[in-house]
VOGU-3710 file (C-alpha; in Angstrom, 3 decimals, decimal comma):
1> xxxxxxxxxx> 0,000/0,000/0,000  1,680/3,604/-0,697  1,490/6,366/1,498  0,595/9,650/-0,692  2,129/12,724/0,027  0,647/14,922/2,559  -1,213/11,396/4,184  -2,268/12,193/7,941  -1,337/10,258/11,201  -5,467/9,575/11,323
11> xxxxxxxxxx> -5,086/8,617/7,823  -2,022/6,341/8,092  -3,190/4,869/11,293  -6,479/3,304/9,652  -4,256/2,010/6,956  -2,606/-0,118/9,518  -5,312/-1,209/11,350  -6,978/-1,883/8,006  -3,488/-4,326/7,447  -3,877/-5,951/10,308
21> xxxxxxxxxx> -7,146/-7,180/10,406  -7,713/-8,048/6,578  -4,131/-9,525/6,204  -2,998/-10,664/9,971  0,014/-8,667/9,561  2,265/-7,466/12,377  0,946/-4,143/14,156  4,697/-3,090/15,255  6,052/-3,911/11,490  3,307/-2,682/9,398
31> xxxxxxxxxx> 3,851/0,972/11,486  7,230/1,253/11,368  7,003/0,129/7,483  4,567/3,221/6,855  6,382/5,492/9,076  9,388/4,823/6,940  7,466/6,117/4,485  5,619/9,296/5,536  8,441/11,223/5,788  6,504/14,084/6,050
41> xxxxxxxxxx> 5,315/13,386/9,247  6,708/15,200/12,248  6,934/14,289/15,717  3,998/14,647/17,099  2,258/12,845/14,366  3,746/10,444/14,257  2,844/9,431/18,154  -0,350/10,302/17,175  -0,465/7,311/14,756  1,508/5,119/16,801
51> xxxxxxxxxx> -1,369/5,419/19,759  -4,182/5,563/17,363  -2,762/2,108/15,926  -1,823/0,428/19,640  -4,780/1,732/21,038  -7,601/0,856/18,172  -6,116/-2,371/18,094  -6,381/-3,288/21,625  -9,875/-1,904/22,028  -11,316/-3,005/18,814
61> xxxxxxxxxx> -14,089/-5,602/19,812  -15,481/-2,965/22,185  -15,257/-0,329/19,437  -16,979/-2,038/17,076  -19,870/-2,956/19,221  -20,319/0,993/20,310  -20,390/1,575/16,251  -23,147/-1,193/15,841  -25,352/0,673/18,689  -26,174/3,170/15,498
71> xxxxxxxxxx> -25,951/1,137/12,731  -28,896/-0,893/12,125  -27,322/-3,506/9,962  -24,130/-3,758/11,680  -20,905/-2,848/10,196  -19,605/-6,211/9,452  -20,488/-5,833/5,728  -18,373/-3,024/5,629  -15,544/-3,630/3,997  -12,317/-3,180/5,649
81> xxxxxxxxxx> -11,184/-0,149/4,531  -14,239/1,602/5,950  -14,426/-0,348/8,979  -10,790/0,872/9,571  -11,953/4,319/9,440  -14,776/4,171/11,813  -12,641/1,937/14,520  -9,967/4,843/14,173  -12,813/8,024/14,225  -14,391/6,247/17,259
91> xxxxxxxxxx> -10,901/5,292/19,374  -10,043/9,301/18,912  -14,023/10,260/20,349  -13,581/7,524/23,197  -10,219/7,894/24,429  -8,498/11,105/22,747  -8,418/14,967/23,250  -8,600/15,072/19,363  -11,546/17,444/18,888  -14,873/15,707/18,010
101> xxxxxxxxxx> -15,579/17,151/14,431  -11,709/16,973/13,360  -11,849/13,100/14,147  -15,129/12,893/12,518  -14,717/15,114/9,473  -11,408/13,346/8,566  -12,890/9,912/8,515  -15,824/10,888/6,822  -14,035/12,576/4,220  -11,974/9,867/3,757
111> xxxxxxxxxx> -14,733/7,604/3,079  -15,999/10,068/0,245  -13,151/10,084/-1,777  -12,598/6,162/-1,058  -16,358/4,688/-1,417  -18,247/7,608/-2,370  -21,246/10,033/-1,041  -23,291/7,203/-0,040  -21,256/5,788/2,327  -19,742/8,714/3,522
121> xxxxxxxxxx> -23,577/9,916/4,591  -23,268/6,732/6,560  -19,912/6,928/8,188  -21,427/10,623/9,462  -24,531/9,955/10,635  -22,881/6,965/12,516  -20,018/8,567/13,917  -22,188/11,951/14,722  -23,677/9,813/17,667  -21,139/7,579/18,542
131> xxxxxxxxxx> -19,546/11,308/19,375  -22,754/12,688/21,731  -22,766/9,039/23,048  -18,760/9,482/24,124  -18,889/12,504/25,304  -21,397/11,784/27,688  -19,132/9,150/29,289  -16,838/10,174/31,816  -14,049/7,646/31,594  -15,309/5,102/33,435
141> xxxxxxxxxx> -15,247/3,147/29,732  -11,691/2,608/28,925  -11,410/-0,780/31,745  -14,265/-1,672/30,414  -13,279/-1,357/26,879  -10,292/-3,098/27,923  -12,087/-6,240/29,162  -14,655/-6,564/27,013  -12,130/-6,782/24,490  -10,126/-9,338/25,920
151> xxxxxxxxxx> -11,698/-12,816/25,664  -13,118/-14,537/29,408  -10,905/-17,799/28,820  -7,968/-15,065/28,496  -8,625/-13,052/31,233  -9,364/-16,279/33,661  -5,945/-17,002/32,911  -4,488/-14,154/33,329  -6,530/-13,835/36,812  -5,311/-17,121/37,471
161> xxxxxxxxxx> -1,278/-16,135/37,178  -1,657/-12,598/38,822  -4,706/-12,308/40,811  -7,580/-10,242/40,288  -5,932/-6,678/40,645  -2,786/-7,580/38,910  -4,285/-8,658/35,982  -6,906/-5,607/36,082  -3,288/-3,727/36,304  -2,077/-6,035/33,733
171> xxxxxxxxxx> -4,651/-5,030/30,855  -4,639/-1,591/31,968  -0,704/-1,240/30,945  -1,463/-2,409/27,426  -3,228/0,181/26,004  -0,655/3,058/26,197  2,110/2,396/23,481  5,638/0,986/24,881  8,861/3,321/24,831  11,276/2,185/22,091
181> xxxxxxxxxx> 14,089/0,514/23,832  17,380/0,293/22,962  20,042/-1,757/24,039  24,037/-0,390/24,198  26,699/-2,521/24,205  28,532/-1,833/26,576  26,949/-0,666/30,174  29,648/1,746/31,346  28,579/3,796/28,604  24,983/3,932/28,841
191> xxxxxxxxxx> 24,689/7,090/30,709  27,281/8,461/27,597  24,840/7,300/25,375  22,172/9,060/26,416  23,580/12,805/26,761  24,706/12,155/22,608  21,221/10,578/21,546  19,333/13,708/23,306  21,970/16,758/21,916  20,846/14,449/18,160
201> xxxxxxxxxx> 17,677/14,853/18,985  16,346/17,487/21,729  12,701/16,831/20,597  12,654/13,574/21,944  13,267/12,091/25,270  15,612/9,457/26,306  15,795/7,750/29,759  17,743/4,807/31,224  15,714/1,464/31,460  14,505/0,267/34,799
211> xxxxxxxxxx> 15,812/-3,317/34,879  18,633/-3,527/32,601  21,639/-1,717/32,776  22,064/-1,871/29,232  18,858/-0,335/28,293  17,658/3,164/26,995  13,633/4,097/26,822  13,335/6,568/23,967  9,921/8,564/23,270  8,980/10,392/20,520
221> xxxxxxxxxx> 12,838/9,763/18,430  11,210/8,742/14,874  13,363/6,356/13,288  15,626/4,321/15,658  18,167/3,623/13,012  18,574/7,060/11,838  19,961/7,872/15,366  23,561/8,449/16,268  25,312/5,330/17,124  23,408/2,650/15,149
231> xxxxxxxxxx> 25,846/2,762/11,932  28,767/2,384/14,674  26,953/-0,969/16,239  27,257/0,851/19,338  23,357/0,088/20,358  20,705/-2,180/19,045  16,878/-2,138/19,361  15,600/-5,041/22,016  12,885/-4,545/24,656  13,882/-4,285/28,148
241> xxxxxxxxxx> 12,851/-7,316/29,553  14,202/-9,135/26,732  17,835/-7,730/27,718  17,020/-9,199/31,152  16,101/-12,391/30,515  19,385/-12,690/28,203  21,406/-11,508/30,852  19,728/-14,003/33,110  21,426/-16,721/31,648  24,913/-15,185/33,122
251> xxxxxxxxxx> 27,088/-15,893/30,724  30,655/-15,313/31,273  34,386/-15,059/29,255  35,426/-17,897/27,817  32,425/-20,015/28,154  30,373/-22,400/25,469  26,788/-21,190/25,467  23,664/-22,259/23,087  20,519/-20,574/22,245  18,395/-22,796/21,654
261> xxxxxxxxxx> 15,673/-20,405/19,887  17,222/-17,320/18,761  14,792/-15,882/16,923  16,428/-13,030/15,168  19,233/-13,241/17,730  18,496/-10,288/19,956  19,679/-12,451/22,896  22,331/-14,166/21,236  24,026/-10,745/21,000  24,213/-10,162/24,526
271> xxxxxxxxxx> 25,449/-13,696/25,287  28,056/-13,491/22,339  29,177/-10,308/24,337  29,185/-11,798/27,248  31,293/-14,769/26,394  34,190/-12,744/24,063  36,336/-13,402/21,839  37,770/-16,845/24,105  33,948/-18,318/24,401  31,468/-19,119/22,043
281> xxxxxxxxxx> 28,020/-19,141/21,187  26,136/-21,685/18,881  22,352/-20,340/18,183  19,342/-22,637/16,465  15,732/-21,464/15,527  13,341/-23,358/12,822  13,775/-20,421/10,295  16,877/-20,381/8,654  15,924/-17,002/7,354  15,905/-15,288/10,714
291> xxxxxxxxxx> 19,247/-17,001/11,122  20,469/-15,188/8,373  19,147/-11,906/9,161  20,116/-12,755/13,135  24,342/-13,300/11,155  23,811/-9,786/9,565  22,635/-7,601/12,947  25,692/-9,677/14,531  28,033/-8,471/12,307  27,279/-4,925/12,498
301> xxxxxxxxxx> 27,162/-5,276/16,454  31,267/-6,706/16,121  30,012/-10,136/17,298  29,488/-13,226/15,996  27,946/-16,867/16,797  30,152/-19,765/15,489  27,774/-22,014/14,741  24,384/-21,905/13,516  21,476/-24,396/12,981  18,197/-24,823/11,568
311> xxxxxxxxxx> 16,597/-27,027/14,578  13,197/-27,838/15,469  13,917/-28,917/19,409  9,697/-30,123/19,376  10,725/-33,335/17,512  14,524/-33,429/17,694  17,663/-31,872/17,961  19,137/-31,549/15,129  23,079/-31,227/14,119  23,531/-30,074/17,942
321> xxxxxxxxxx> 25,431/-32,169/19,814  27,599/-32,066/22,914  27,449/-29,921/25,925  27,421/-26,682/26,759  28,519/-24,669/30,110  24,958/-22,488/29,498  21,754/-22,955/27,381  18,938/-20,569/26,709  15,505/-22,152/26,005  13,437/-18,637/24,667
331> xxxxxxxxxx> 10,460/-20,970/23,838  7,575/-20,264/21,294  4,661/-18,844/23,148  1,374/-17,024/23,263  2,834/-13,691/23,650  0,760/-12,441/25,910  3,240/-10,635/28,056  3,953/-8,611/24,862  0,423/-6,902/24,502  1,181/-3,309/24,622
341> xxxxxxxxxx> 3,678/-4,089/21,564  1,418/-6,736/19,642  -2,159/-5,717/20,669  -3,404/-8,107/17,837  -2,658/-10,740/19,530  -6,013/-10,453/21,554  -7,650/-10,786/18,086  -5,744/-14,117/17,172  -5,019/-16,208/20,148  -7,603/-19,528/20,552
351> xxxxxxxxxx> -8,254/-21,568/24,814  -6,398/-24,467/22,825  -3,488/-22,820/22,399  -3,170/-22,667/26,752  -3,099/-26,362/25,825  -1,300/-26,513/22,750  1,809/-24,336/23,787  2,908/-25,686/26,618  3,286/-29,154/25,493  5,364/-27,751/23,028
361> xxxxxxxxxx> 7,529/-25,701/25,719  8,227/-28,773/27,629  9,013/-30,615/25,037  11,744/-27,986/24,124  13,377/-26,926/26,978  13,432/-31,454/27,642  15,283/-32,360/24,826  17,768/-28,992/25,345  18,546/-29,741/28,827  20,356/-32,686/27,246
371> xxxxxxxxxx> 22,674/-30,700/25,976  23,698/-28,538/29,587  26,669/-30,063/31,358  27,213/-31,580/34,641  27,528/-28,302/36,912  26,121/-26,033/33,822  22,807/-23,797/33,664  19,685/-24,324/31,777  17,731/-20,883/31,438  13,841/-21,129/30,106
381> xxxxxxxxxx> 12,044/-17,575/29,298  8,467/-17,099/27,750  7,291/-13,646/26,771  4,007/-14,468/29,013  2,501/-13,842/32,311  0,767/-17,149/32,284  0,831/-20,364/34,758  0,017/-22,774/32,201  3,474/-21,385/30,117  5,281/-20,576/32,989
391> xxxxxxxxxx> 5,119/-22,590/36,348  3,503/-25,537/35,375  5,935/-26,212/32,340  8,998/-25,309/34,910  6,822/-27,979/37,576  6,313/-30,464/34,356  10,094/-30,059/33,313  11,251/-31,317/37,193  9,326/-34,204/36,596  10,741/-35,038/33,325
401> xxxxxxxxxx> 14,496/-34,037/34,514  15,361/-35,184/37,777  18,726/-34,217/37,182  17,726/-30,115/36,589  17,758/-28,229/40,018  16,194/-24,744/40,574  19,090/-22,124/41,012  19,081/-18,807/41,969  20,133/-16,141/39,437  24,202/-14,947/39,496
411> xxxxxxxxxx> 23,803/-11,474/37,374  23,244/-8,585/39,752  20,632/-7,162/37,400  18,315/-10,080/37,782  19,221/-10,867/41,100  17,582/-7,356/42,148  14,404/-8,353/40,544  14,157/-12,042/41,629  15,904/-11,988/44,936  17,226/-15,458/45,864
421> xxxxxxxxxx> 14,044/-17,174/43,814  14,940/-19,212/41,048  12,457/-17,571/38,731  10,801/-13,974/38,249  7,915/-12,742/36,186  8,399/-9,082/34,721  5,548/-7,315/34,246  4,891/-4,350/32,388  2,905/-2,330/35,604  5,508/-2,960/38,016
431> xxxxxxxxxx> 9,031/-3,309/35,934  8,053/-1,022/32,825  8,524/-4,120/30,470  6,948/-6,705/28,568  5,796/-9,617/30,463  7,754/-12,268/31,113  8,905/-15,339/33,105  12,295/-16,009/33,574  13,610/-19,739/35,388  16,840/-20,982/36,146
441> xxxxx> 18,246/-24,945/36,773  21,380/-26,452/37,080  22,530/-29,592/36,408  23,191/-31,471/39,164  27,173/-33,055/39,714
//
């Protein structure tokens, strides 16, 4: 889809949300993909559309059912285009200071020039009351919103990991967009980092991370990679409690580590930094194309892994063999710690997958643990906040491994997080991050 000249953050945020529904594409790629391309957009616009997009998204069920209270028929025959434009309109009237008749006018006009007159008398009259009907609410709606659009089985799960407040807490977090965080290579010059990245860009704000001592929070930059210090590998782009959970796994000089699902190796940089130039670090994911663009970031970091492998741990393990002093399991999950970055996730996860994943968790982190040597660490993360992915794969996994013994954590980082427990959950309305659940085990001499 191209972006025309002059194209509006209201504008540019239904074309998102319009991508994401009729194609399942990725909220967080999809943006930065048309952000790329309206250059013309400044600042401010540009967080515009990046809360317009989080926030439709994450409210959208309960958005379109305040749309159908004035449309006879529904809006479910709408095509997606249109639909996109009224979600959009009616997030702005709901949960915005945007005045009334600019959100209204826009989409409406929009819908002339798109569909024609006819359905642009629609998209008025329909959006006309949706805007007396919000602004005789007094804020009361956006928990509700919130819940309503997150399915019961999902909520009873989360309820069931965090309680009833934490997971009230837990949902409220995810409709305000995330900071962008970055991650710097090197932690004694963090605080360097950020004095150069604000005199670059004075319009923006940039603040160290909560958890990790590696990690920057920056607001309102544009694009990341257009910032000083990215050409130089100095810094990366990795969410904060992703840097944690990497340097969970404590890595030190000299040592043999794998990763057992690196992804696009966001974690395998910090543990190929951690181990130098005298250690090593093998990484395996089922997508030898993410391994590819995983050896590419790694290269422009200064880093490297020696070894890499296409692996499917779920039924085997591959060309891995021997042991290893450390092993990161980053299993395959339901993402739901990650909901203020991947609101469409709500839209896409089914109950079966509570059932579904988990087998498939244990049966990764089993068949890696083979590979940990006597005395060495096994580390398992999920980004999620949930039991069934979380304790009762780490409870399954002690069953399965007698040898594997709950450890404490050995990075101070972590350590001031988990205390002496041999797990932690991050979560987004305490620690600022994504959600996520972090265990430890050793192998036992």
């Amino acid at each position: 889809m191209v972006v025309k000249a002059g194209v509006s953050a209201r504008d540019l945020a239904a074309r998102v949300v319009e991508r994401v529904t009729r194609q399942d594409a990725f909220a967080a790629a999809t943006l930065e993909a048309e952000l790329t391309r309206a250059v013309q957009l400044d600042a401010r616009d540009r967080a515009l559309a990046t809360e317009l997009v989080y926030g439709t998204l994450r409210v959208l069920p309960w958005l379109k059912t305040e749309i159908a209270r004035f449309a006879t028929r529904g809006i479910n025959s709408l095509d997606d285009r249109v639909q996109a434009r009224l979600v959009v309109a009616a997030y702005q009237l709901f949960f915005t200071r945007v005045p009334p008749f600019a959100a209204v006018s826009e989409a409406v006009e929009a819908v002339r020039l798109e569909r024609g007159a006819k359905l642009a008398g629609f998209a008025n009259a329909v959006l006309r009351k949706v805007a007396t009907r919000a602004a005789g609410m007094q804020g009361e709606h956006r928990e509700e919103a919130l819940l309503a659009s997150t399915p019961a089985w999902l909520r009873a799960a989360i309820e069931r990991a965090l309680g009833a407040d934490g997971a009230a807490a837990f949902l409220r977090s995810a409709i305000e967009p995330p900071a962008v965080a970055l991650r710097v290579e090197r932690e004694e010059e963090r605080d360097a980092w950020i004095g150069r990245l604000r005199a670059a860009a004075p319009d923006a704000t940039f603040e160290p991370g909560k958890v990790s001592p590696r990690a920057i929070l920056a607001r309102g930059a544009g694009r990341a990679q257009a910032l000083p210090g990215w050409d130089e590998g100095a810094w990366t782009m990795q969410e904060e409690g992703s840097q944690l959970a990497a340097l969970a796994v404590g890595a030190r000089e000299g040592e043999v580590v794998l990763d057992a699902c690196a992804g696009r190796g966001n974690k395998t940089g910090v543990l190929a930094r951690a181990v130098g130039a005298t250690g090593a670090v093998d990484a395996c994911d089922t997508s030898p194309s993410k391994l590819e663009r995983m050896g590419k970031e790694l290269v422009r970091l200064g880093v490297r892994a020696r070894t890499t492998y296409a692996v499917d741990w779920s039924v085997g393990s591959g060309e891995v063999s021997g042991q290893y002093d450390r092993v990161l399991v980053d299993a395959p999950c339901t993402g739901v710690g990650t909901l203020r970055r991947r609101p469409e996730i709500v839209l896409r996860l089914q109950e079966s997958d509570l059932q579904v994943r988990p087998q498939v968790q244990l049966a990764i982190a089993s068949r890696a643990a083979e590979h940990v040597r006597v005395g060495g660490s096994l580390v398992y993360v999920v980004c999620s906040v949930l039991r069934e992915e979380a304790e009762d794969v780490v409870s399954a996994l002690l069953a399965a491994r007698p040898e594997l013994e709950p450890a404490s954590f050995e990075t101070p980082a972590v350590q001031a997080v988990a205390r002496d427990s041999a797990s932690l959950r991050l979560l987004p309305h305490v620690h600022g991050t994504d959600g996520y659940f972090v265990a430890r085990f050793v192998i036992r001499r």
